[in-house]
N, C-alpha and C positions, 0 to 999 in steps of 0.2 A: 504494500500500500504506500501510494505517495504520502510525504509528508505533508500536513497541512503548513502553510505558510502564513506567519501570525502578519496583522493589517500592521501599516505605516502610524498607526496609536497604539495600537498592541504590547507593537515589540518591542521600542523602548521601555513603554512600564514592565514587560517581562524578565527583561535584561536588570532592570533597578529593584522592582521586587524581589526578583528571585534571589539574587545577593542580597539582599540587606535582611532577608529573611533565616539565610541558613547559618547552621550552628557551628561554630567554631571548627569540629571536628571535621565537616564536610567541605568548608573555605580550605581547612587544612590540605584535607586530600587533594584538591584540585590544586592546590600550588604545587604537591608531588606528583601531581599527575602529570602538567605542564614540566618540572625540572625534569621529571623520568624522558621524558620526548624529546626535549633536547637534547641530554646527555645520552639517547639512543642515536640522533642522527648523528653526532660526532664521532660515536662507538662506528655507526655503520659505513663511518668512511668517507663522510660529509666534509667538506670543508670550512667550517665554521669557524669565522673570527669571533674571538670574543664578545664584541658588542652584539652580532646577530645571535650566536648561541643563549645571552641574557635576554633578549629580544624574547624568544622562543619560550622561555622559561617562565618571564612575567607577563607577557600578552593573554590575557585569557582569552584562548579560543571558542570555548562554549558558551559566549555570551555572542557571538558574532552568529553561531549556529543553534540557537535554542529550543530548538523542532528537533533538535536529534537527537537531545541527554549529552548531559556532561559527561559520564564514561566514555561514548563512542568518538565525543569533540577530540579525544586525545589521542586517540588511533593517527596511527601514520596511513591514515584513507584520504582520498576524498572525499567529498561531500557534496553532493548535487541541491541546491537548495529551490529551484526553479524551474521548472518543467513546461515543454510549451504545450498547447492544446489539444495537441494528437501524441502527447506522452514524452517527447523526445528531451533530453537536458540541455537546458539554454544557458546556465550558470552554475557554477558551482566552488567552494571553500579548496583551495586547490591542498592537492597532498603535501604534509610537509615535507616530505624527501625533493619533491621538486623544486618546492620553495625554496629548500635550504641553495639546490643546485644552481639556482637560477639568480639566488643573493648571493650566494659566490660568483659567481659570471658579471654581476651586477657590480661588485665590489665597493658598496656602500663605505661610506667614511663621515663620524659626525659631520657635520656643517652641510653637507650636499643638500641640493634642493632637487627632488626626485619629480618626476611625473609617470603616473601609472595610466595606460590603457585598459580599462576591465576592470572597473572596481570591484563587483560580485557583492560580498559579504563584506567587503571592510577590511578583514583578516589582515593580509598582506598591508595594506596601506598601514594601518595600526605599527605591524612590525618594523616597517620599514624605517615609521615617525620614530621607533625605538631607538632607532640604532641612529639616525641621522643627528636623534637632540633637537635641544632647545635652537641650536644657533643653526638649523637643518631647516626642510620645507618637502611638505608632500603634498601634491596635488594630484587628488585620480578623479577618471575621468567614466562617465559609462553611459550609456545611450538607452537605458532600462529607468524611467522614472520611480518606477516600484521599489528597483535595486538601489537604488540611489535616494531614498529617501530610508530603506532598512536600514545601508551603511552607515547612514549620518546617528541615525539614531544609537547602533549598537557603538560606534565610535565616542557620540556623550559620554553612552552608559560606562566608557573604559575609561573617561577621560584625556580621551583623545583627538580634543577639540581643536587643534594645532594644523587636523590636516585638512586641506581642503576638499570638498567634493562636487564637481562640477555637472548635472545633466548634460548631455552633449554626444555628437559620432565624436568619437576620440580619433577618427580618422585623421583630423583636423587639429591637435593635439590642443594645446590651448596656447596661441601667439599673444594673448595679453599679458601672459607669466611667465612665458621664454625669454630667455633662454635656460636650458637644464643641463645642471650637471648629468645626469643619468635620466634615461627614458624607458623604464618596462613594458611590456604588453603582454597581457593575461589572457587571450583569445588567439586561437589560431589564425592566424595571418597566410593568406594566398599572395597578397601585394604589401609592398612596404610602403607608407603614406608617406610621399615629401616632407611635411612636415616632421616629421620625428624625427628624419636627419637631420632638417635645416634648425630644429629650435633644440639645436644641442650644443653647448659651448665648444670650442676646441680642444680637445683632447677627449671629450665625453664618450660614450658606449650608448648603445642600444641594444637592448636583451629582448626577444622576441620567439614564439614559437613559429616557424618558419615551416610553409607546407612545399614541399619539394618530392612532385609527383605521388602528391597524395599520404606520402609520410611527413610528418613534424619532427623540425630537430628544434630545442634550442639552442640559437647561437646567438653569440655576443660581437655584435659588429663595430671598429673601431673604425674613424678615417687614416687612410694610406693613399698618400695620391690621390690621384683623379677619382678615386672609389672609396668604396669600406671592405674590410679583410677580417672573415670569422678569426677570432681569438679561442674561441673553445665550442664544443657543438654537444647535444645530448638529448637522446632521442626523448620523446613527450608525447602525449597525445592532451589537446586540452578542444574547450567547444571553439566552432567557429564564429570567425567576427562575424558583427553586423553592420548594417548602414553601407557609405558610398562606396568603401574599401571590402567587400566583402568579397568573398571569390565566387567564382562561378560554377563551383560545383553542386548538382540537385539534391534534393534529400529524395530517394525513391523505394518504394516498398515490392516485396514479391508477397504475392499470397502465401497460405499454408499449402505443403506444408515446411519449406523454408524459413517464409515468414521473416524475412530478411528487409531490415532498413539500413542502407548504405548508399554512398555516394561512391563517384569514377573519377578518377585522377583527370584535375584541371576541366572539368566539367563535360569530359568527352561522353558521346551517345552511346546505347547497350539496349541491347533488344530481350528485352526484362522478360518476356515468356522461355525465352529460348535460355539465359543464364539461370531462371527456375527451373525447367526441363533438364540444364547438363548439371548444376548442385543434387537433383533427383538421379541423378544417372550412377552406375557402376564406377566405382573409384579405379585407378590404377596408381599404383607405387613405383618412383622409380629410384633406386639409392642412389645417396651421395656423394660420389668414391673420395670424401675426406671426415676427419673424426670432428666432431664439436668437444668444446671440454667445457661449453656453459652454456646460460642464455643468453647470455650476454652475444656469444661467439653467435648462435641461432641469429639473433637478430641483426648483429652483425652482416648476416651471410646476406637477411632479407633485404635490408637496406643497398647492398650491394649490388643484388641480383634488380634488385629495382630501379635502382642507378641506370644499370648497363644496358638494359632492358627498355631502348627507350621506344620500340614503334607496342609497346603492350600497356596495358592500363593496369591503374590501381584500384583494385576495389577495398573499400575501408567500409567496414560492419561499424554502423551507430546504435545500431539493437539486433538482438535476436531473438526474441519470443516463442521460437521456435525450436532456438537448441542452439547454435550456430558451433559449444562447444561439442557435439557430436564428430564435426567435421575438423576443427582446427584448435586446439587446446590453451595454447600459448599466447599469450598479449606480442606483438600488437595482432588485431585482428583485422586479417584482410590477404588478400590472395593478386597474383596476378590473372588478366586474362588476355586472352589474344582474338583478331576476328571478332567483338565484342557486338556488332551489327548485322553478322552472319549466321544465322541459326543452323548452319549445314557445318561451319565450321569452328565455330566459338570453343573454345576450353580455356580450362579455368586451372590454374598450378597453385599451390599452397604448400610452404616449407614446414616439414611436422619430425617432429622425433621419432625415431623408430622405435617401433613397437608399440606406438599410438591404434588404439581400435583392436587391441589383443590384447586384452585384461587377463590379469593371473585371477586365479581365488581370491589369494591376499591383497588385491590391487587396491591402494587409497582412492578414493573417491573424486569424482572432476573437481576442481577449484574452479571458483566463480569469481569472476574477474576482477581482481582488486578495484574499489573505485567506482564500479558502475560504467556504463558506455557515456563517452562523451568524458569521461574525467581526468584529468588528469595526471599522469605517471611516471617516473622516474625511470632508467634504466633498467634493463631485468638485468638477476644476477643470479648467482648458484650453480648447482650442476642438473645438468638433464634427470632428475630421478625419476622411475618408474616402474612398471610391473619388473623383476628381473634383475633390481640394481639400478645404479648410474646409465644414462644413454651418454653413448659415443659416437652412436652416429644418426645421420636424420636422411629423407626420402623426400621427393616432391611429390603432392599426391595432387595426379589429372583426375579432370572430370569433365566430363562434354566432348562431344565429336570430334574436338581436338587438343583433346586432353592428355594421351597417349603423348604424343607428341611436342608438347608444351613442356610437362613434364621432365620429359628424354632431355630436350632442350636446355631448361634452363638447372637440369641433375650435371650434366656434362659441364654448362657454365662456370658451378660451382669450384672447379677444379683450379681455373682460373684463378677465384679469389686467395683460395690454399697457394695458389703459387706468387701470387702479389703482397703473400706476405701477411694475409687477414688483413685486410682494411678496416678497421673499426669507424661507427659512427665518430670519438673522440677523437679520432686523428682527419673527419673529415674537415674541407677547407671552403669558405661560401667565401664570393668577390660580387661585392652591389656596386651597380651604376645607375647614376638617374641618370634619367629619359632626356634623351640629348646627345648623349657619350656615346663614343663609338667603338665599346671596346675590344679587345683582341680577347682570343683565347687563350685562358693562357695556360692551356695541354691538351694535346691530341685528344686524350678522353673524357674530357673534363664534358658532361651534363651544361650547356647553354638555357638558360627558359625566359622567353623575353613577356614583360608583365609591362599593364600599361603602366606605370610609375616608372618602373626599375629595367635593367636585367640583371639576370643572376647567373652565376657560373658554380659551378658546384665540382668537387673534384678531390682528389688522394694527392697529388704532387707538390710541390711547392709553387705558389703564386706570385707574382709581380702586379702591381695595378696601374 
């Protein structure tokens, strides 16, 4: 069941009553609930400076989230607080593993005067106000009157009256406050808005979840030259923007029994009876001839394959209702397809661990996808476990009339990456130019995507701008 979402009177008195009501012992817990979070994401590898780590610790996040309970506010989840009318998540309290990621990338230092795209819940902004101080500035920004009038209130309730909150498309960042030292965005981004480069002081960053054929990386872009040059990149999955900057990809549904809501990389067409018909169809497996030693490496592989893979589409699952972990197990969710218009010849490749679909007796139970659809997510990590032990190795699984062959395809691909050495999304390298520039490539294989704002070059080698 959705949460119910308390009204713009509500939720501030819920956020003021409820503290000023509870008993010492329960204030107590929730301050160790918050230092436990903290001192998990540090433990788990985070890079946390001290002032964000205190950040983490005294921001109460269950007053931002009050529909969910305070035990669950301290979860390293997400949290979807907003749903739109036909179910799908339009907002949500982002997880703290990305947050932490994404404030490292960010590289807050008191004094900075911040601007956020995506206010959501507040959360973030709060934190942010933590770490910049008194002699700091955060202004966020979000195009949701509802969300923006909840913010403001649970920001009171913290006493976090300092940061600003704007109604607005944040497309258009706020030029009456620019210029910023640092500029984040909390919504999937297909285009990068002029603005967010231009109303950055010199030397500044832009942190951004950046959609690059249908996957999101965050990367942190600095100016070099004639351009900007990722500093650090890290896969994500969060909702997509709205308003003038919004991309062009559809939301579109399959009946059952798929039952499938997903969008196609860069808004390309698909003949939605026929990618039902081949999801319903006979799988084929085809191995990988290299080992994984994680998930990370998994994802690794997909990012990769997607890369390279440039005349195939991205298909990205925003719900399944219907199961969608039957078919594919692992975050991120979504497959390639080829022929996507062709119903004689469409197939569909998805990168799976082997031994996915062959449960032992003793097998653990599917996991349900941290966060919810639409949330978003930090890096995956660990080892491939499952029926039989550790997996070591993984399979493409086709499906549809050219699915055999897609499969075959991009299994052999994979050999490739093994021999380039594993390309990680962390060592991938993004180069922006606005609209104007005429830039070179700069590598034979470097991923080109030309956006009306920008273009972007995406690539494993070293860049020049």
């Amino acid at each position: 069941m959705q949460p119910r979402e308390p009204t713009r009177s509500e939720h501030g008195e819920v956020a003021n009553s409820v503290e000023s009501t509870k008993p010492a012992a329960a204030l107590a817990g929730l301050d160790a609930a918050r230092a436990r979070m903290a001192s998990d994401l540090r433990e788990h590898g985070h890079a946390l400076s001290p002032a964000v780590q205190d950040a983490f610790a005294t921001v109460p996040r269950h007053l931002f989230v009050p529909e969910i309970g305070p035990a669950a506010a301290y979860r390293d989840e997400a949290l979807v607080i907003k749903f739109s009318p036909d179910g799908l998540p339009i907002s949500s309290s982002s997880q703290p593993a990305m947050m932490a990621i994404m404030l490292d990338q960010l590289g807050l230092r008191p004094g900075h005067r911040v601007l956020e795209i995506g206010t959501g819940s507040g959360y973030n902004a709060a934190v942010m106000s933590a770490v910049v101080g008194p002699d700091g500035e955060v202004v966020t920004i979000d195009i949701d009157p509802e969300l923006v009038a909840r913010a403001q209130a649970s920001l009171r309730a913290v006493g976090a009256d300092a940061v600003t909150v704007h109604c607005a498309d944040g497309g258009y960042g706020d030029p009456a406050g620019a210029p910023f030292d640092r500029i984040i965005v909390t919504a999937g981004a297909w285009d990068i808005a002029p603005a967010w480069l231009d109303q950055l002081v010199p030397g500044g960053c832009l942190v951004l979840p950046l959609s690059i054929r249908g996957i999101q990386l965050s990367v942190c872009l600095e100016r070099l030259g004639r351009g900007w040059l990722s500093t650090s990149a890290c896969r994500c999955g969060f909702v997509r923007m709205l308003g003038a900057f919004a991309g062009p990809e559809d939301v579109m549904r399959l009946d059952e029994p798929s039952a499938l809501v997903f969008q196609l990389s860069d808004g390309s067409p698909v003949d939605a009876d026929a990618l039902a018909t081949a999801l319903a169809s006979e799988a084929c497996d085809e191995p990988v001839p290299t080992t994984l030693a994680s998930l990370a490496e998994l994802a690794d592989l997909d990012l990769w394959l997607t890369m390279t893979a440039g005349r195939l589409d991205r298909l990205t699952v925003l719900a399944a209702p219907g199961g969608w972990l039957s078919l594919a197990p692992l975050p991120p969710f979504g497959a390639l397809v080829s022929n996507a218009t062709d119903a004689h010849r469409l197939g569909i490749g998805m990168l799976l661990p082997v031994g996915f679909g062959q449960p032992a007796d003793d097998a653990p139970a599917e996991p349900e996808p941290e966060g919810g659809p639409g949330a978003a997510h930090g890096p995956a990590s660990g080892t491939l476990a499952g029926p039989g032990g550790p997996w070591t190795t993984a399979a493409v699984r086709g499906l549809g009339p050219g699915g055999r062959a897609l499969a075959g395809r991009l299994a052999a691909q994979s050999d490739r990456w093994a021999e380039l050495g594993r390309p990680a999304s962390s060592e991938m390298r993004v180069v922006v130019w606005q609209a104007g520039d005429a830039p070179n490539r700069p590598g034979p294989d470097w991923l080109m995507l030309r956006r009306p704002s920008v273009t972007i070059a995406a690539g494993w080698s070293g860049a020049s701008v």
